[in-house]
VOLO-650823 format. One record per residue: x negated, z, y negated of N, C-alpha, C in turn. Coordinates in steps of 0.2 Angstrom, whole numbers, plus 5000, padded with zeros to 4 digits. Layout:
BEGIN
XZYXZYXZY ...
This chain:
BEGIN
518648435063518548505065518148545059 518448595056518048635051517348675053 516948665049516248675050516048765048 515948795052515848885049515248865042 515648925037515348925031514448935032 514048925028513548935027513249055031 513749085026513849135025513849165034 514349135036514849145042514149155046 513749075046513249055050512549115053 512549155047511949205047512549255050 512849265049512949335052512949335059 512849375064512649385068513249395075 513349355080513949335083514249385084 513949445089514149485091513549545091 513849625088513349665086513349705093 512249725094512249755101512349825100 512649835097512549925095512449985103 512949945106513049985113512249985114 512149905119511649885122510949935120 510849925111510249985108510450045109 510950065109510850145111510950155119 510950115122510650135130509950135131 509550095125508850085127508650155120 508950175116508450255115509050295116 509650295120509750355119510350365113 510950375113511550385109511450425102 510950495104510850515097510250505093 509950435096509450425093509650355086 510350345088510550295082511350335079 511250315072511650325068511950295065 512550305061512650275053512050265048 512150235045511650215039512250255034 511750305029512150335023511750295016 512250315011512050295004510950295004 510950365007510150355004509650335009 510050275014509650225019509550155016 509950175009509950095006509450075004 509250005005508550005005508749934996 508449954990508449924984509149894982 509849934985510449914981510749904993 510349864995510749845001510449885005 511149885010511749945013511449925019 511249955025511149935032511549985035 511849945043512449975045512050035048 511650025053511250075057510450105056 510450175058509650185060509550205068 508850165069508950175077508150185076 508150255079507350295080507150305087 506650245088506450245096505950295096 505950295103505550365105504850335109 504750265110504050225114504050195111 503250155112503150075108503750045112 503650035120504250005123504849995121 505050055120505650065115505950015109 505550045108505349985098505449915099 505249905106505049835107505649805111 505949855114506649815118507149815111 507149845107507749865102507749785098 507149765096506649745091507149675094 506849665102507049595104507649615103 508149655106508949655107509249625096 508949645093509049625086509149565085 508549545087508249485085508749425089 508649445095509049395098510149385096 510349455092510949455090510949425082 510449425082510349375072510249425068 510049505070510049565064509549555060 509549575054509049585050508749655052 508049645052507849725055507249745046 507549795046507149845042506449915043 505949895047505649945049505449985043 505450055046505450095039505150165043 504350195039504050245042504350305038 503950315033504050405029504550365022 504550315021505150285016504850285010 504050325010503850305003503850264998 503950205003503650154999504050084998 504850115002505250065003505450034999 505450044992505449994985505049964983 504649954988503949914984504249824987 504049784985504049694987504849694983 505149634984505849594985506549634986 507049644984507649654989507749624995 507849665000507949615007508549555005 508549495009509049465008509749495013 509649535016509749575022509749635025 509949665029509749745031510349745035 510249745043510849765046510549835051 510049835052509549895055508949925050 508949995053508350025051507850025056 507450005058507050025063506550075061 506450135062506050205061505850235064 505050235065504550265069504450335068 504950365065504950415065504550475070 504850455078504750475083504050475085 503750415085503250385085502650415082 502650505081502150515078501550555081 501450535086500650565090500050515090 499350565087498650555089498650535096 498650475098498750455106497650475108 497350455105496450485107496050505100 495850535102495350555097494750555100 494350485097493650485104492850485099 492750555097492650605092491950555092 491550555100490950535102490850485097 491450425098491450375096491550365087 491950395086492250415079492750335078 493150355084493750335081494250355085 494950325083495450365084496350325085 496450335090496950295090497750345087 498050305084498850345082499450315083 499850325084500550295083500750305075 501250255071501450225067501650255063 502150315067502750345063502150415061 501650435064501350485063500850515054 501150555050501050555043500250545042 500150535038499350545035498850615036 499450625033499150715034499150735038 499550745045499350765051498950735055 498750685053498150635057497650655055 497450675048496950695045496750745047 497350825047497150895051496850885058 497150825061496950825068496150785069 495950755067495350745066495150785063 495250815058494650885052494350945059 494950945064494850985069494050965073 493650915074493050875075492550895069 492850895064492350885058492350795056 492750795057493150705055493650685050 493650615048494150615043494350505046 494950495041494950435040494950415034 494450385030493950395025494350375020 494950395018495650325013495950415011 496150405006496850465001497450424997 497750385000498350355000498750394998 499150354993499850404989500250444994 500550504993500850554996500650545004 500250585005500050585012500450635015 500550675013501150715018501750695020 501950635016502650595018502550555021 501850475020501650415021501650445026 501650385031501450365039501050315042 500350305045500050255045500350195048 500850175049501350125048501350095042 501550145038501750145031501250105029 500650135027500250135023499750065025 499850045030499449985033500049935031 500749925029500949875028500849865022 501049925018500749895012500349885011 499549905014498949925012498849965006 499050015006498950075002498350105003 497750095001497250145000497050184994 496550184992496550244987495850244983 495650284980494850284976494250284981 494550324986493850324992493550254994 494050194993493750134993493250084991 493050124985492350114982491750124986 491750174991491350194996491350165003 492150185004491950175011492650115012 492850065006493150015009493850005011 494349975009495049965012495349975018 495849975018495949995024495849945030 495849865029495549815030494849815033 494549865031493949875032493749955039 494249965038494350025042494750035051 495249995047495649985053495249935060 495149925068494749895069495149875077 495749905077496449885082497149885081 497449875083498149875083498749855087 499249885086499949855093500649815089 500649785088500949755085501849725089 502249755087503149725091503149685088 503149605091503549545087504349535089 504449535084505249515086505749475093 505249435096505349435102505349475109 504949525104504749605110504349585113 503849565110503249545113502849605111 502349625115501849675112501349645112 500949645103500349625104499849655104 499249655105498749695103497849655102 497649675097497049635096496549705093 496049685093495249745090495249765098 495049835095494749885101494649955099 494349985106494350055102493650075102 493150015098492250045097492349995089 491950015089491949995081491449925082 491149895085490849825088491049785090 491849815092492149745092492549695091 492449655092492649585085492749535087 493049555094493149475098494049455097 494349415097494949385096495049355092 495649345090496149365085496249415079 496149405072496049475068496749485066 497149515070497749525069497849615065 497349635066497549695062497349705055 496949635051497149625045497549585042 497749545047498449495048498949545045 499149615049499649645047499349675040 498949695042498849755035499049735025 499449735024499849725018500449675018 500649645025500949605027501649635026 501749715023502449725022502949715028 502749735032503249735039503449665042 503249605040503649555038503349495044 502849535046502649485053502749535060 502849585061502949605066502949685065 503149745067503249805069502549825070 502249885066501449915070501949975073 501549965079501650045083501050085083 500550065083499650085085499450065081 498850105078498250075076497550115079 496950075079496350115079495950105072 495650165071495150155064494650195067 494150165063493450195064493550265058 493050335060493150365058492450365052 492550435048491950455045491950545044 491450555044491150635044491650675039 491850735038492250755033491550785028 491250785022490850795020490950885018 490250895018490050975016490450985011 490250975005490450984998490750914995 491050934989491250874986491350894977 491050844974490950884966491250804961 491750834959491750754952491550794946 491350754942491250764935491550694930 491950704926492250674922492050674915 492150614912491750594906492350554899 492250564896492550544890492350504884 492550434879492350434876492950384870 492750374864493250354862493150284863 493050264865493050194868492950164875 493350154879493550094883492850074887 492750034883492149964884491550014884 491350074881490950094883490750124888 491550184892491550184899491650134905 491750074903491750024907490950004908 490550004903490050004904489550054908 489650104907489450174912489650174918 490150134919490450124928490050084928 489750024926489549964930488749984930 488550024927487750064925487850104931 488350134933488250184940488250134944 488750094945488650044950488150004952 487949994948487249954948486349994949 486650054948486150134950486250134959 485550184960485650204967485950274968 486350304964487050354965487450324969 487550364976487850354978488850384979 489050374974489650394974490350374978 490750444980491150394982491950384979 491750394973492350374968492350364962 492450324959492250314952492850254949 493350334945494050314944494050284936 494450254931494450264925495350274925 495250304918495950334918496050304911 496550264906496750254901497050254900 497450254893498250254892498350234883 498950254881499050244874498950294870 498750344876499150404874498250444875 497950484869497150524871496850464873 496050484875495650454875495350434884 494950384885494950364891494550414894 494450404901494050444904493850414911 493150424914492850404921492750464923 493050464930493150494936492550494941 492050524941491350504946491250554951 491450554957491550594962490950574967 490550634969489950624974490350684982 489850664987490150714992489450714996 489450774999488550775003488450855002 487950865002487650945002487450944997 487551024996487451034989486951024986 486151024992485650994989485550934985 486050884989486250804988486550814982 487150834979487250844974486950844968 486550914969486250924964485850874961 485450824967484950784965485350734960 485850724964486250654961486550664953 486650734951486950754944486550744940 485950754940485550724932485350654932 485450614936485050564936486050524934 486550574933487250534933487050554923 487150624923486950654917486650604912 486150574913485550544909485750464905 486250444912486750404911487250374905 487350454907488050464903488050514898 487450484893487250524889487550514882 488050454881488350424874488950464877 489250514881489650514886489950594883 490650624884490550694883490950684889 490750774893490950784899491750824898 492150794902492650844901493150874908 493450894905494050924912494150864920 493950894923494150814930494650854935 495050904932495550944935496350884935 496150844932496850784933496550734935 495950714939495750684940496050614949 496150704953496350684960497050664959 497550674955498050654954498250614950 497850584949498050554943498550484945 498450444950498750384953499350404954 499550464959500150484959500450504954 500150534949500650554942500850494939 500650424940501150384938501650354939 501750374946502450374947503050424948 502750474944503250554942503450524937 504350554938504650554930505150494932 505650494928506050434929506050384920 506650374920506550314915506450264914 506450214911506450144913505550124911 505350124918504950094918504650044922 504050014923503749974929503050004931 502950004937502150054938502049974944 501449934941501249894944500449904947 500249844953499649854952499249764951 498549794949498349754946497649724949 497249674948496549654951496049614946 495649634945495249574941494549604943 494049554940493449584941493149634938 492549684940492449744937492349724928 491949654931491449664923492249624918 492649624921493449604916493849664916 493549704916494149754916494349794910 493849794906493849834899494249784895 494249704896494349664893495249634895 495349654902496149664904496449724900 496049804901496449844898496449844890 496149804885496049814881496749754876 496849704880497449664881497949684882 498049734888498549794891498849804886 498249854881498449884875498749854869 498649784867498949754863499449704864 499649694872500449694873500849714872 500849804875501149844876501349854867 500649874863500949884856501449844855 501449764855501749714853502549744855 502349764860503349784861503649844864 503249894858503449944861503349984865 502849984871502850004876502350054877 502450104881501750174881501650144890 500850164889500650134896500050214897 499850204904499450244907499350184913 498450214913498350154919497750184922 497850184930497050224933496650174937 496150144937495950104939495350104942 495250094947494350094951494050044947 493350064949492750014945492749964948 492749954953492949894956493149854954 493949874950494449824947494849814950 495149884954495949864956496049934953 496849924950497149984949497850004949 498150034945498650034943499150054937 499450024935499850054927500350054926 500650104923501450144920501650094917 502150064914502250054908502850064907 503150104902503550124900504050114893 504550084893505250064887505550104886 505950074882506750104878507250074883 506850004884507449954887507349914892 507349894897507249834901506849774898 507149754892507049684887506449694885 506049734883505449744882505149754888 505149794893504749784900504649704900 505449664904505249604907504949534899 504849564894504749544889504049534889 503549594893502949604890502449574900 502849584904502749564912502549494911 502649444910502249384911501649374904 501949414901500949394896500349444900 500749494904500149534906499949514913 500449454916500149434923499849354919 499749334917499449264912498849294911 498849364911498149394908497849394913 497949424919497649444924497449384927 497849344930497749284933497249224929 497149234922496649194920496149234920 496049294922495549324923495249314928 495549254935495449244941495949314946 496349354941496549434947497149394948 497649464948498249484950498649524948 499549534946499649574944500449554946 500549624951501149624955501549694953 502149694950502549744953502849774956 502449844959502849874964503249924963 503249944957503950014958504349974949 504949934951505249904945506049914947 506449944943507149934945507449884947 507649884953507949824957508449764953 508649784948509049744944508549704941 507949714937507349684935507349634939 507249644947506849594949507049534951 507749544951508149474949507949424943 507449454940507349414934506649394932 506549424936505549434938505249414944 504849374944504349354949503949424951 504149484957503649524957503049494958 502949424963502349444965501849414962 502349364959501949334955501249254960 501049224958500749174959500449174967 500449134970500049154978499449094980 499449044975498948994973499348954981 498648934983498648894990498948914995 498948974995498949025002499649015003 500149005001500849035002501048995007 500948915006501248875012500648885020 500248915019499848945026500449005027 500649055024500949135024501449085029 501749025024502549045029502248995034 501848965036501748935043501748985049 501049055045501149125048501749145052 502149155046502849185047503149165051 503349095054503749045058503349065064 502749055064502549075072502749155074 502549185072502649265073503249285073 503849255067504549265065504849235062 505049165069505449105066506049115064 506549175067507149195064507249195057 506749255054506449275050506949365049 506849375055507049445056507049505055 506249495052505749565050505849555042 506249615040506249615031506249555029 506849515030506949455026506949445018 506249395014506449395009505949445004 505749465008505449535003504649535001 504449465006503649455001503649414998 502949404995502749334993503149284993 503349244990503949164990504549204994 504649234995505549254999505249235005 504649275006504549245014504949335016 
């Protein structure tokens, strides 16, 4: 008796399309058009649940017919990781977009998934509240979104990753289980830490529907002052001279490129008294320093992903006191072949960088001496916005040391089918 092809095997016996549109509702699901593709692959449907319950009957109904599911919030970021191996659904939290508490006493806040950045924001600013993070396109991103990738932003010099902020969560596994671990007081830290489990896990171990984060105060005032010089390594050294100062700042960007000369981003927030105190004592500092425009300051991360053309806008990791000594490499790879870069990077030592060709063949030409760099630096260097045809060729994610065979242990427990975004992280997990 002949054995069903491999191909045969994965596709799914029989498709529940009816079954799902009795659990949200006929005109809650659709065709998939040209611009649902997700990195070249085509899914058949989108089905926009209206409850977590929802999400979560559809989720198992999927899983159990062998779909590949695609969760997808504001679609920002839906080219970031792997090509799916798959995509027979969209799952989208669209609907999912309500402040469920705001518990101002407490200063935190619970939301659903699909709900953007920016109206979560206004909704707490209404308190005099914030959630301490400025994540790329907030008026599109969705705290879905932005938790799977862990997108946060420059405020993290201050007040920390989202890792650091998030403190619960509800998590749909593929089974249609609902999980939930944290809580909604900032003390507590009993369980399972499943909501840093998810956060940058790229959709890949379960559905977020909820989250809770601690909040923080929306400040009085807020003032950057920006600095230039013709050297790198100088402003690198000024960032780690702030850093190692009692300024307390809550952002300190460097911006560089091939292109003009670098520049440090030093943003304070407080009352204008507080301000002022903290400006001469920055002044004094940065005194080998000339001051200049910080009008391109707040944008600057976003502007490197404006514009089309062949390029790659990755992000990167090393340590603060390596980072004059990455970007200086940066610059003599790129020369090597061609290529004009811009790179915005926290003093920390995470950032990001443009890089820009004539051709392909110098991008994936210049990508493994720049991730060799990083990685002997002890970092990391992963591509998240690369033309999908590239990444056939490319290791986005590049090295995962020991962790990888823990990741897929992960994954088999939470999503043995491998149902959630097949393929699309770390190792094809």
């Amino acid at each position: 008796m002949a054995q069903p092809s491999e191909a045969a095997m994965k596709q799914p016996a029989q498709t529940p399309w009816y079954e799902i549109a009795s659990i949200v509702g006929a005109v809650n699901i659709r065709p998939a058009t040209a611009g649902d593709n997700v990195e070249g692959v085509a899914p058949a449907k989108i089905v926009e649940p209206g409850t977590t319950e929802e999400l979560a009957k559809v989720l198992a109904c999927a899983n159990g017919a062998g779909l590949a599911v695609i969760p997808r919030g504001g679609g920002t970021k839906l080219n970031w990781g792997n090509p799916p191996k798959r995509a027979d659904l969209i799952l989208s939290t669209t609907r999912l977009d309500k402040v469920l508490e705001h518990a101002w006493g407490d200063m935190t806040a619970t939301v659903q998934a699909g709900c953007t950045v920016a109206a979560f924001q206004r909704t707490l600013a209404e308190h005099g509240q914030r959630l301490a993070l400025d994540p790329l396109w907030p008026e599109r991103a969705t705290i879905g979104g932005i938790l799977a990738t862990n997108d946060s932003g420059t405020l993290r010099t201050r007040f920390g990753s989202l890792r650091d902020l998030i403190i619960g969560i509800t998590l749909a596994l593929p089974d249609g289980t609902l999980a939930k671990s944290g809580g909604k007081v900032v003390k507590n830290v009993a369980g399972y830490d499943l909501p840093k489990l998810a956060t940058g896990s790229l959709g890949t171990l379960g559905v977020i529907t909820e989250a809770v984060f601690r909040l923080h105060p929306l400040p009085h005032e807020t003032q950057t002052l920006s600095f230039t010089t013709a050297s790198l390594g100088t402003l690198c050294e000024l960032a780690n001279a702030i850093r190692d100062s009692r300024l307390a700042c809550t952002c300190l960007q460097l911006r560089a490129g091939s292109a003009g000369q670098p520049s440090l981003d030093v943003t304070f927030e407080g009352t204008r008294a507080g301000l002022e105190a903290q400006e001469q004592p920055l002044l004094q500092l940065a005194a080998k320093a000339t001051r200049t425009d910080p009008s391109e300051a707040s944008n600057a991360r976003e502007a490197l992903w404006q514009g089309g053309g062949m390029r790659v806008v990755a992000k990167f990791s090393v340590l603060p006191t390596d980072l004059a000594s990455f970007c200086a490499t940066l610059s003599e790879i790129a020369s090597k072949h061609g290529l004009t870069w811009k790179a915005v990077a926290q003093a920390i030592g995470v950032g990001h960088v443009r890089l820009e060709a004539a051709s392909d063949y110098a991008l994936l030409a210049s990508l493994p001496s720049l991730r060799s760099q990083a990685e002997a630096l002890g970092g990391t260097f992963v591509a998240l916005g690369c033309p999908p045809e590239m990444k056939s060729r490319f290791d986005i994610w590049g090295s995962s040391g020991d962790a990888l065979p823990l990741m897929r242990r992960v994954k088999e427990q939470l999503d043995p089918a491998g149902t959630l975004n097949p393929g699309r992280f770390v190792g094809g997990i």
